[in-house]
N, C-alpha and C positions, 0 to 999 in steps of 0.2 A: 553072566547075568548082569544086567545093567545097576548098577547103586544111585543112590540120591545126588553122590557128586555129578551123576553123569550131568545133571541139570544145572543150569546158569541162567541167574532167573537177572533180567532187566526189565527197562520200561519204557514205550515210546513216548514219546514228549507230544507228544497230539493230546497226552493225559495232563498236559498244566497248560492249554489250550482257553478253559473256561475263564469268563471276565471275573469272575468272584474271585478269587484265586489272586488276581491282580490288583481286586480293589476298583475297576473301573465299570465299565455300561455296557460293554460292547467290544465284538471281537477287532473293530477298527482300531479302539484303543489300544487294547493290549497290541499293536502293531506298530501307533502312534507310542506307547511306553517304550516297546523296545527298540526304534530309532532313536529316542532322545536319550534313555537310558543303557546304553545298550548292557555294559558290564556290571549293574547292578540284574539287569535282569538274567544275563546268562548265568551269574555266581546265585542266580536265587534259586534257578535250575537246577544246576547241580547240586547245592546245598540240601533243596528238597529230595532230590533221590536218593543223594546218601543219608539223608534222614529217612527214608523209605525203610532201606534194609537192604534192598537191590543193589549190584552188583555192575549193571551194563545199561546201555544207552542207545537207543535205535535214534536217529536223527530223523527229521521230517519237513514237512513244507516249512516256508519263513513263516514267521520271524525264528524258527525254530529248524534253521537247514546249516547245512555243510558251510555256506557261503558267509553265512553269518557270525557264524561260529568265530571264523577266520578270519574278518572283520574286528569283531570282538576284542580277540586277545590278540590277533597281531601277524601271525601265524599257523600253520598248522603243529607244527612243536610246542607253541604254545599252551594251544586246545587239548594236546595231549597230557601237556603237563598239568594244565587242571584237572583234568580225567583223575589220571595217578595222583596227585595232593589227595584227591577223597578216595582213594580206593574206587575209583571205576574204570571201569572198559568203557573201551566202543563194539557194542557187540554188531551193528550194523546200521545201514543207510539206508533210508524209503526214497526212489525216485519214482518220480510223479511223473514225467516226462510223456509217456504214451498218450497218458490220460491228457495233457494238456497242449501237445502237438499239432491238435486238428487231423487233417490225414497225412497220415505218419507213413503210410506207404509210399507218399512219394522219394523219391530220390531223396531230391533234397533235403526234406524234414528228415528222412533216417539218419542223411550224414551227421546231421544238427543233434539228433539225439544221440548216435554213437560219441560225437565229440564231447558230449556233455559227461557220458557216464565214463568215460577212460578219464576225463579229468575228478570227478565222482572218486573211480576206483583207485587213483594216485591218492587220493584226502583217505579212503576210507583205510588202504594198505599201511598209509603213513602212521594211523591212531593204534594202528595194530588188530584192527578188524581185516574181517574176509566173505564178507555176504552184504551182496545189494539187494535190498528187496524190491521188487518193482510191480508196480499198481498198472493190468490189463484196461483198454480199451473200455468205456462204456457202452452196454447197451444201448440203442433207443427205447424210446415207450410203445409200448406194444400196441400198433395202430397208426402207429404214426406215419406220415407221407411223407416220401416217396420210404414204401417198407423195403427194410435191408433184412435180407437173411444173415443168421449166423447158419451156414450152413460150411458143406465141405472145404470146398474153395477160397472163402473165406479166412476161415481159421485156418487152413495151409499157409496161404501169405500172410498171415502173421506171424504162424510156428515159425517159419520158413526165416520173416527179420527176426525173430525172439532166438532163434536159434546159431544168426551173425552175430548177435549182439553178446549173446551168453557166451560163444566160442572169443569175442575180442575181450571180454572182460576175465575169462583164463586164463589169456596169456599177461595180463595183469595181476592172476592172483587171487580173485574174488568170483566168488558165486553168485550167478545170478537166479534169483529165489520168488518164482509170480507168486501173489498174495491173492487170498481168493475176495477179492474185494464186490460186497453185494451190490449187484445189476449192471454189475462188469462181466466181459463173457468169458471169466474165470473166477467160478465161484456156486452157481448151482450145479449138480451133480454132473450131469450132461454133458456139459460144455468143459469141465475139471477133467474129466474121463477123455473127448475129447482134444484137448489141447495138451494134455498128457501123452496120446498116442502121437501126435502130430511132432512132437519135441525131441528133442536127443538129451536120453537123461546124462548124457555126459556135460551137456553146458548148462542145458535150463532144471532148475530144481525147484521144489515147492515151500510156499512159504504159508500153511492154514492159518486164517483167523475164526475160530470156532464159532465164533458171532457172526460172522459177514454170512457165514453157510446156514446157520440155522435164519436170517435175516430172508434166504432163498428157497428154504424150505425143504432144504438138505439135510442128512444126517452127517452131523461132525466125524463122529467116531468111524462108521460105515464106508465114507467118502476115504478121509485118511486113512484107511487099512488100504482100502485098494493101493494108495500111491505113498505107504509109508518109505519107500525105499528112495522116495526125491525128494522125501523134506530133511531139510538142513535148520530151519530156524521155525518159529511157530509163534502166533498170537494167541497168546490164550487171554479171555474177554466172554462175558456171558450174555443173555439177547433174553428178552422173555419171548418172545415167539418169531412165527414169519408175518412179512412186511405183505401189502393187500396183492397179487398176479398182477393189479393193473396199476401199479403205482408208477407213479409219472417221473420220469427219468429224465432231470433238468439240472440246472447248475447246482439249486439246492439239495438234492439228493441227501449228498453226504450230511449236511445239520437234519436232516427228516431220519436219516440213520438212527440219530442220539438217542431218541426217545424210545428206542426197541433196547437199546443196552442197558444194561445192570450190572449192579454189586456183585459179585464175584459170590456164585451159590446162591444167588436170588432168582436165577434163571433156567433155561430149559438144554444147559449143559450137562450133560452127567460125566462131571468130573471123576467121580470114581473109574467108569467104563475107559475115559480118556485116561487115567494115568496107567491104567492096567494094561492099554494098547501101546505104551513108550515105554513100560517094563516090557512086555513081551515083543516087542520088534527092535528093545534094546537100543532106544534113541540116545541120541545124546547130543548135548549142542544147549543153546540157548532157548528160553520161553521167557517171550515178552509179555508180562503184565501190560493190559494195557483197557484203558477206561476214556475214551473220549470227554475231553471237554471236564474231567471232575473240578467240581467246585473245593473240596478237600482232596487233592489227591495223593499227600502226605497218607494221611490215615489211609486212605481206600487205599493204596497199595499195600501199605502194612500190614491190612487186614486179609488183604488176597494172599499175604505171603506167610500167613498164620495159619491161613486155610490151608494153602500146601504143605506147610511145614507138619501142622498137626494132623491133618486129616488125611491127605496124601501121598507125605513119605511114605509112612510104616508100608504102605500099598506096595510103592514102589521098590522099597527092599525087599 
């Protein structure tokens, strides 16, 4: 039976993302701070998550990526060595890649993407991580012209590269882990089930964020039993509900996301139910804390991790 160590709890840094946090107006600044400053802002990073309580460190878009990092301090030895100073891991890498490709089935764009994540999965092997998490394809807005099905064919040629891509980053080392990112077309039920069947759980693996699913009007816990056996790594993140069927699926999306997330037990997770499905399918691995954009995100992890601690161990024992 799985114990409380089984879990390793980190935080994605999309959670010190918010301008309050920084002191400035706007996401451009914290962009414009962290070019000009770059090593006070990365040591304020990490200073904050080892003030958390947290453990491990999901990397994400800039100013908050892999490339930056490495900039930063000089190296990838470096980067690791700050890690280690504070007692942290690298528990994993978010690549955005798909999502920001355009169409990604062509040729060319694949080669482009595959070269990006073997150099990705050298950075992420080096900190002493083994999971890349990777954000599917977005939807369109439902109505929109000229309409694309997700239908069979579709979602084949993509299993089809998700399945190149997840077999070249093995033989690096690293798991490749789709995130169920809401109004992407992995993340409501259908399409999860879906590109689950389409996939070889020997390369491609699941990475739930319990918010993006209920964002789609999923059930977290329901969805994840069926494909507990591909997740490797997990967002755990609360939502107060689902977002409106016809919501308009545009650059901004992901900031129109923010305002459905919440405090950790403020929302429409039943955390209880969710830790009692990772005792009884005996997970283990890492759960990212993670709060988009918090204005405190000191405390609000602290707080998420008090949650677990007090209210969810004893479960999980």
């Amino acid at each position: 039976m799985a114990s409380p160590e089984n879990l390793q709890f980190g935080v994605d840094l999309v959670t010190f993302s918010h301008p309050g946090f920084w002191g400035v107006d706007s996401d451009d600044a914290i962009t414009d701070y962290a070019k000009s400053n770059p090593r006070a802002f990365w040591d304020k990073i990490l200073d904050s998550v080892q003030a958390s309580g947290v453990t491990g460190v999901e990397l994400t878009f800039s100013p908050f990526n892999w490339q930056d990092a490495i900039e930063t301090y000089g190296s990838v030895q470096a980067f690791a060595a700050e890690l280690a100073a504070r007692g942290l891991r690298l528990a994993s890498g978010f690549f955005a890649e798909l999502e920001a490709s355009g169409d990604f089935t062509l040729a060319s764009a694949q080669a482009a993407i595959i070269d990006k994540a073997e150099r990705y999965a050298d950075f992420i092997k080096a900190c002493g991580g083994d999971i890349m998490v990777i954000g599917a394809p977005m939807r369109k807005t439902p109505g929109e012209q000229p309409i694309r099905f997700h239908d069979f064919d579709r979602a084949k040629t993509i299993a089809d590269f998700l399945n190149r891509l997840g077999a070249t980053l093995h033989t690096k080392g690293v798991k490749l882990a789709l995130h169920t990112e809401a109004h992407s077309i992995f993340a409501a039920a259908r399409d999860v089930d879906l590109m689950m069947m389409l996939t070889d759980p020997a390369y491609v693996h699941m990475c739930p964020d319990t918010a993006h699913i209920i964002l789609e009007g999923s059930d977290p816990i329901q969805l994840v039993d069926r494909h507990h056996e591909r997740m490797v790594i997990a967002h755990w993140k609360d939502a107060i509900g689902r977002m409106p069927a016809d919501t308009p699926i545009g650059a901004d999306i992901h900031e129109r996301h923010r305002a459905y997330f919440c405090r950790f037990g403020l929302g429409r997770v039943d955390w209880q139910a969710w830790i009692r499905l990772l005792r009884d399918r005996q997970f283990s691995g890492w759960a990212i804390l993670e709060l988009d954009a918090a204005p405190d995100p000191v405390a609000d992890i602290a707080d998420g991790l008090t949650l677990v601690r007090q209210a969810l161990t004893p479960i999980y024992r």
